[in-house]
TILUM-698429 format. One line per 8 residues: number of its first residue (from 0); for each residue x negated, y, z of N, C-alpha, C. Coordinates in Angstrom, 1 decimal. Atoms other than C-alpha are relative to their C-alpha. Layout:
TILUM-698429
NUM) X,Y,Z,X,Y,Z,X,Y,Z  ...
end
This chain:
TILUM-698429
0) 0.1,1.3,0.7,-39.3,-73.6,-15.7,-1.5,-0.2,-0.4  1.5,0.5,0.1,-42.5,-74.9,-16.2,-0.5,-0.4,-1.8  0.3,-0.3,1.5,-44.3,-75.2,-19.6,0.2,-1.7,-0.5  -0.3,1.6,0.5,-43.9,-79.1,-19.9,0.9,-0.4,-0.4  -1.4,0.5,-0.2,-40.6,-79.4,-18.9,1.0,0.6,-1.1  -0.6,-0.9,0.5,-37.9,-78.4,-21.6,1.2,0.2,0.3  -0.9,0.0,-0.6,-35.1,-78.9,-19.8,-0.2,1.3,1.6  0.6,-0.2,-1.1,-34.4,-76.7,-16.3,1.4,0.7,0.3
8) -1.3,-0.5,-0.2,-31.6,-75.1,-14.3,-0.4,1.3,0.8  0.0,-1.1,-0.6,-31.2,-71.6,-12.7,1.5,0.3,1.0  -1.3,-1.1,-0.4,-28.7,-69.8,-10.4,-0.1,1.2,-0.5  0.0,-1.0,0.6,-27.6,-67.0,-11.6,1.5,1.1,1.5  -0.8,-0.9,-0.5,-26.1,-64.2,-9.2,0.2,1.1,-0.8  -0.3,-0.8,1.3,-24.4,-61.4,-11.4,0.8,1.1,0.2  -1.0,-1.1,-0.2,-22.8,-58.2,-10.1,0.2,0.7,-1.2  -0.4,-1.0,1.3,-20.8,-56.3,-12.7,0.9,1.0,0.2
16) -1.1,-0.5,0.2,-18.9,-53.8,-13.6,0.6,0.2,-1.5  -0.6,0.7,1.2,-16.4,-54.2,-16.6,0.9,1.6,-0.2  -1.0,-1.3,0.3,-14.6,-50.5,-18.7,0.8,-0.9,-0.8  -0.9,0.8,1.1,-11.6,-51.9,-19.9,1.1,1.1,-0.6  -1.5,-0.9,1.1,-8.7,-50.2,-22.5,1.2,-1.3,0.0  -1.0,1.2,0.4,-5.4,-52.4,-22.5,1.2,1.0,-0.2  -1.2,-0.6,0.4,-2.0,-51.7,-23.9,0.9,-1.3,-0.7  -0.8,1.4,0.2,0.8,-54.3,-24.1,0.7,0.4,-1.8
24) -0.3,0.3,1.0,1.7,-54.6,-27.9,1.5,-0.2,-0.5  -1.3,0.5,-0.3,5.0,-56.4,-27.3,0.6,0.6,0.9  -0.7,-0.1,-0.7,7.7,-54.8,-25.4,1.1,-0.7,0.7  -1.0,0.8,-0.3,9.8,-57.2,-25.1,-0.4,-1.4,0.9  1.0,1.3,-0.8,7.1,-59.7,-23.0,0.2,0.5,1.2  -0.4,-0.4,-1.5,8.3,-58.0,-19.7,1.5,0.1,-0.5  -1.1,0.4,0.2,12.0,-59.4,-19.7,0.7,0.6,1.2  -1.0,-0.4,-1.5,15.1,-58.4,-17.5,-0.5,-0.6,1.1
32) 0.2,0.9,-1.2,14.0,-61.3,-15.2,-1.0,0.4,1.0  1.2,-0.3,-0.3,10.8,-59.4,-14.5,0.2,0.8,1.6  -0.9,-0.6,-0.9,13.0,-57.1,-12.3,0.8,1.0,-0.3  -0.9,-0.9,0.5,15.4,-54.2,-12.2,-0.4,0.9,-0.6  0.2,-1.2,0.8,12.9,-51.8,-13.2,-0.9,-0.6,-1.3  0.9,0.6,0.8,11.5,-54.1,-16.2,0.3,1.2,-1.3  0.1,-1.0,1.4,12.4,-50.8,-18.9,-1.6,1.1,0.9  1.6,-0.7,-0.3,10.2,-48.9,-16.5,-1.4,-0.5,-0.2
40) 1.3,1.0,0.3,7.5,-51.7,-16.9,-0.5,0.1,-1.9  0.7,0.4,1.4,7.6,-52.0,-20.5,-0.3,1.5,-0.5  0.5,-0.9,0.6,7.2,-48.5,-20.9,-1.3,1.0,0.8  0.9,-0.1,-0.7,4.4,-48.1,-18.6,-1.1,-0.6,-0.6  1.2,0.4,1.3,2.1,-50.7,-20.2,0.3,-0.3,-1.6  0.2,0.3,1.5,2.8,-50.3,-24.1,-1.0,2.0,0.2  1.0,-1.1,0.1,1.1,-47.0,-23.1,-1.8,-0.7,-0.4  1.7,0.1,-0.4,-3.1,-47.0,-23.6,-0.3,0.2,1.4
48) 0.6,-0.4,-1.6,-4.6,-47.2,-20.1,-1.4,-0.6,0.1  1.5,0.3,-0.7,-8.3,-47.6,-18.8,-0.1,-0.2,1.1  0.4,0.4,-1.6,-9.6,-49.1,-15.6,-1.1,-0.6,0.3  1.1,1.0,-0.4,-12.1,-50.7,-14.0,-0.2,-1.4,0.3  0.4,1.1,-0.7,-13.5,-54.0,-12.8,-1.0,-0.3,0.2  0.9,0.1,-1.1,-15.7,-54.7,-10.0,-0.3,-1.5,0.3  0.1,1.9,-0.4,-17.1,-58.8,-9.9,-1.4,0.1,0.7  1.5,0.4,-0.4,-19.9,-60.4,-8.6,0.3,-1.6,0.0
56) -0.1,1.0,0.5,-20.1,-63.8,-10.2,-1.7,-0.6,0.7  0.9,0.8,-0.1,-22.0,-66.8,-9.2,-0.2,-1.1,-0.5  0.1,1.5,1.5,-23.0,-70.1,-11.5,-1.7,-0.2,0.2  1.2,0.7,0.2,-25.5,-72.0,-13.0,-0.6,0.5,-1.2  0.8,-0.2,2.0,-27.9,-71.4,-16.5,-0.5,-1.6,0.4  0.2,1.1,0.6,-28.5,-74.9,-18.1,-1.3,0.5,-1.1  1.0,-0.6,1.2,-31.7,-73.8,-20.3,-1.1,-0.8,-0.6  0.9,0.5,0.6,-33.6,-75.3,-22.8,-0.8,0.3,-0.9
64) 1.4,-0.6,0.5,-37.0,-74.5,-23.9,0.0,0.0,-1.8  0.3,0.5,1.0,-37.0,-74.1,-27.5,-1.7,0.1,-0.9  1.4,0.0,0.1,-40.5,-72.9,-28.3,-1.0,0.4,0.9  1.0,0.0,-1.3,-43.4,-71.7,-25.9,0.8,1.2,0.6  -0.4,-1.0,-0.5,-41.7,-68.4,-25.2,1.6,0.2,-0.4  -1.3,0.3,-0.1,-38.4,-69.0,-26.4,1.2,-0.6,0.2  -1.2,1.2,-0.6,-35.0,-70.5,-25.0,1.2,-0.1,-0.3  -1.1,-0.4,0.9,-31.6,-71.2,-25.8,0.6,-0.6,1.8
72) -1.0,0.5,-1.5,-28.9,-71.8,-22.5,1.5,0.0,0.4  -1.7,0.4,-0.5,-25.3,-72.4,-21.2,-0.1,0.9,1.3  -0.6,-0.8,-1.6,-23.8,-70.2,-18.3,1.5,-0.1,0.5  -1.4,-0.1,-0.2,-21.0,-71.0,-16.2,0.2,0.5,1.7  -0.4,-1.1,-1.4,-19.7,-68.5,-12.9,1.1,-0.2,-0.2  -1.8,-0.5,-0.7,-17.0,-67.7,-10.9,-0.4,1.1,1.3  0.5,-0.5,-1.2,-16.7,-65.1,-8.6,1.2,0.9,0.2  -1.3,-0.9,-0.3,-14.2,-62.4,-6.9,-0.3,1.5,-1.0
80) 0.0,-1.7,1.1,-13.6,-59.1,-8.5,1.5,0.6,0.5  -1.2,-1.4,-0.7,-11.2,-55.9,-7.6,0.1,0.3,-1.8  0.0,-0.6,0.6,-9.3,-54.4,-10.3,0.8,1.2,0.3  -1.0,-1.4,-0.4,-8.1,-50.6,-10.5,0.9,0.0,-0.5  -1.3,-0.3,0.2,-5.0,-51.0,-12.0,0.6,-1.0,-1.0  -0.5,1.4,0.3,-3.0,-53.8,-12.8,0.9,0.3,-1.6  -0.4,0.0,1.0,-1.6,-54.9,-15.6,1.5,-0.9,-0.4  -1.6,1.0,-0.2,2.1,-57.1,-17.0,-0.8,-0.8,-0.2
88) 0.7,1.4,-0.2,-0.5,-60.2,-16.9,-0.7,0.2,1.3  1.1,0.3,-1.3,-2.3,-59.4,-13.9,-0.1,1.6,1.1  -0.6,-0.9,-0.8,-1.5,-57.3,-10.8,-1.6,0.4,0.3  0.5,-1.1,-0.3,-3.5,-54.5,-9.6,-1.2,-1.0,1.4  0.7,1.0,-1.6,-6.7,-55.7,-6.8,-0.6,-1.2,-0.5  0.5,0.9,-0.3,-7.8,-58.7,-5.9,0.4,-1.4,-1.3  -0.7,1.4,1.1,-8.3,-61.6,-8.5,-1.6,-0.7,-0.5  1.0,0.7,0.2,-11.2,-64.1,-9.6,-0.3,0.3,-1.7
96) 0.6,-0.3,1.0,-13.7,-63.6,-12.7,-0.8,-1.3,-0.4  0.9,1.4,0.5,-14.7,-66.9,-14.5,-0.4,0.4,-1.4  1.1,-0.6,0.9,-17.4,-66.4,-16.9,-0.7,-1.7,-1.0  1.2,0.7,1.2,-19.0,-69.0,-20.0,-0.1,0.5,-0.5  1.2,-1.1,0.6,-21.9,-67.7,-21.8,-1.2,-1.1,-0.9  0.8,0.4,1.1,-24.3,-69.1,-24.7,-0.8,1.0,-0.1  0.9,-1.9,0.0,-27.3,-66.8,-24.8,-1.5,-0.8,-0.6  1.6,0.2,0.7,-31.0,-67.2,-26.1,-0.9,1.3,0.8
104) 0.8,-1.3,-0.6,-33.9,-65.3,-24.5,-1.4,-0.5,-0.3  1.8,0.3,0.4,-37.8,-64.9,-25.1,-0.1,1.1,1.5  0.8,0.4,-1.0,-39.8,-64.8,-22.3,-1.5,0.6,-0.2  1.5,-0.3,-0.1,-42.9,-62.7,-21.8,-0.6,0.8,1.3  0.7,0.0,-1.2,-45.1,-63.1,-18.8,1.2,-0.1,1.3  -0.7,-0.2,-1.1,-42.8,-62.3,-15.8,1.3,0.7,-0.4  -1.4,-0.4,0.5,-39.6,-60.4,-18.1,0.6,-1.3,-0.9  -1.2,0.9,0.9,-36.7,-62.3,-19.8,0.7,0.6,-0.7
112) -1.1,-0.6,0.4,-35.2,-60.3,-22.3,1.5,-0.6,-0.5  -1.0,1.0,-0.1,-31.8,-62.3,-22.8,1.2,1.2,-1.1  -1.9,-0.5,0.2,-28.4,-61.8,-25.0,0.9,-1.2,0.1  -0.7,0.7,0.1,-26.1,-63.7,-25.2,1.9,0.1,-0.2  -1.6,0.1,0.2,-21.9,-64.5,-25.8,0.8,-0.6,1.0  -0.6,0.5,-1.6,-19.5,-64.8,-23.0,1.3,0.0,-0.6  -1.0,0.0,0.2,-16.3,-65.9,-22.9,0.8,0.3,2.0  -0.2,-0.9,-1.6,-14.3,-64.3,-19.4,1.8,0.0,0.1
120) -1.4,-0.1,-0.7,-11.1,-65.3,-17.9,0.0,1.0,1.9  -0.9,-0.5,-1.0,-9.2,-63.4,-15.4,1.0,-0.1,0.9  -0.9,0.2,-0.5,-7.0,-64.3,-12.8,0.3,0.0,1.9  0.3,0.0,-1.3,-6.0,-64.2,-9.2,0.8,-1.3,0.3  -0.2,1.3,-0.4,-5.2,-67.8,-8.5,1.2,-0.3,0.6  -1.2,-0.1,-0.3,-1.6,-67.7,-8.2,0.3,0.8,1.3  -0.7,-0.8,-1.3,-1.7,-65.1,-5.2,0.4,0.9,0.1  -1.1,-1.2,0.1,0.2,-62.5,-6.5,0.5,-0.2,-1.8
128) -0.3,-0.7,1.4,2.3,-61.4,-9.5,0.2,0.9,-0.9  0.1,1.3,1.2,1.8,-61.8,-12.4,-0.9,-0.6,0.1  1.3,0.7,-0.2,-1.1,-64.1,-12.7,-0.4,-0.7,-1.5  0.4,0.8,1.5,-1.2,-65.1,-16.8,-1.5,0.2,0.1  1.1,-0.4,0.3,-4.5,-63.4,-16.6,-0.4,0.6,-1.1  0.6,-0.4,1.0,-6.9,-61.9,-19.1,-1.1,-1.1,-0.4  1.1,0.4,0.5,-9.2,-63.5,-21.7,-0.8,1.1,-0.8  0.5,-0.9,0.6,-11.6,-61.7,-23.4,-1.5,-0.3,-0.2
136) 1.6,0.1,1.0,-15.2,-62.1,-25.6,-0.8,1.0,-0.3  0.9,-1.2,0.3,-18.2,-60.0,-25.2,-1.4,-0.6,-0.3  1.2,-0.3,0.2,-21.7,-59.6,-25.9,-0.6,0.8,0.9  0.8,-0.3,-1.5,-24.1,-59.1,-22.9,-1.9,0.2,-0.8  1.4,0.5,-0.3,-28.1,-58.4,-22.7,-0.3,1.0,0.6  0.9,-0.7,-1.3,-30.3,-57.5,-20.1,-1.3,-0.1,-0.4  1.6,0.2,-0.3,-33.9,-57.9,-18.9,-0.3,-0.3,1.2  -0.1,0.6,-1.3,-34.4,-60.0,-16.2,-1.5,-0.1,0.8
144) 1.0,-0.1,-0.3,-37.8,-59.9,-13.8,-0.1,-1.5,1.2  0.0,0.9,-0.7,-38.8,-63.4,-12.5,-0.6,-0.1,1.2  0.3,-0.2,-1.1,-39.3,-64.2,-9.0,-1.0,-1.3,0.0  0.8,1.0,-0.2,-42.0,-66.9,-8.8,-0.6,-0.5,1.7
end
């Protein structure tokens, strides 16, 4: 973005990987209808379990200049992602990772150091089930090296 302009837009490509902990709370949110083995289900996730997730999101940054070296910006992605092990909202594999983000960054010479607050849905677009998905709110920062 140029030093004039205080407006400006970016793409943002974004490989991640995501350590997650889940454990269903409710037992009773996996119903008979779920299927025959729905006692085996609910006693499968009210356990603790950890897994992975594998994305690579793509979007835009909306960013505006607020002083000479610092900025404030909007982020919004989408992208695919693999998970290792499914959950009673969201089956095992293949499923989409949509990403809004609020962040601030200062800017010196050619780095970006950036944080910012993300908000992160989960789902695989009705192509398997279950598909409620996951939400979930983190806190991200990097250090980014501009390409000029």
């Amino acid at each position: 973005m140029s030093n004039k302009r205080r407006f400006g837009y970016e793409i943002n490509i974004e490989p991640s990987v995501y350590f997650s902990r889940h454990q269903l709370l409710n037992k009773y949110y996996i119903q008979p209808n779920t299927g025959s083995n729905y006692l085996e289900l609910r006693e499968q996730f009210t356990q603790k379990r950890s897994f992975e997730e594998y994305a690579i999101n793509f979007g835009i940054i909306l960013r505006y200049k607020l002083l000479t070296h610092f900025s404030t910006y909007l982020l919004g992605s989408v992208g695919p992602m693999i998970a290792t092990q499914g959950t009673e909202r969201l089956k095992k594999g293949f499923a989409f990772s949509d990403i809004l983000g609020y962040g601030f960054s200062y800017q010196q010479k050619r780095l970006l150091f950036d944080l910012r607050l993300t908000i992160r849905h989960n789902s695989n677009f009705e192509l398997a089930s279950p598909n409620e998905g996951h939400n979930s709110i983190g806190i991200e920062s990097g250090i980014s090296f501009q390409i000029k």
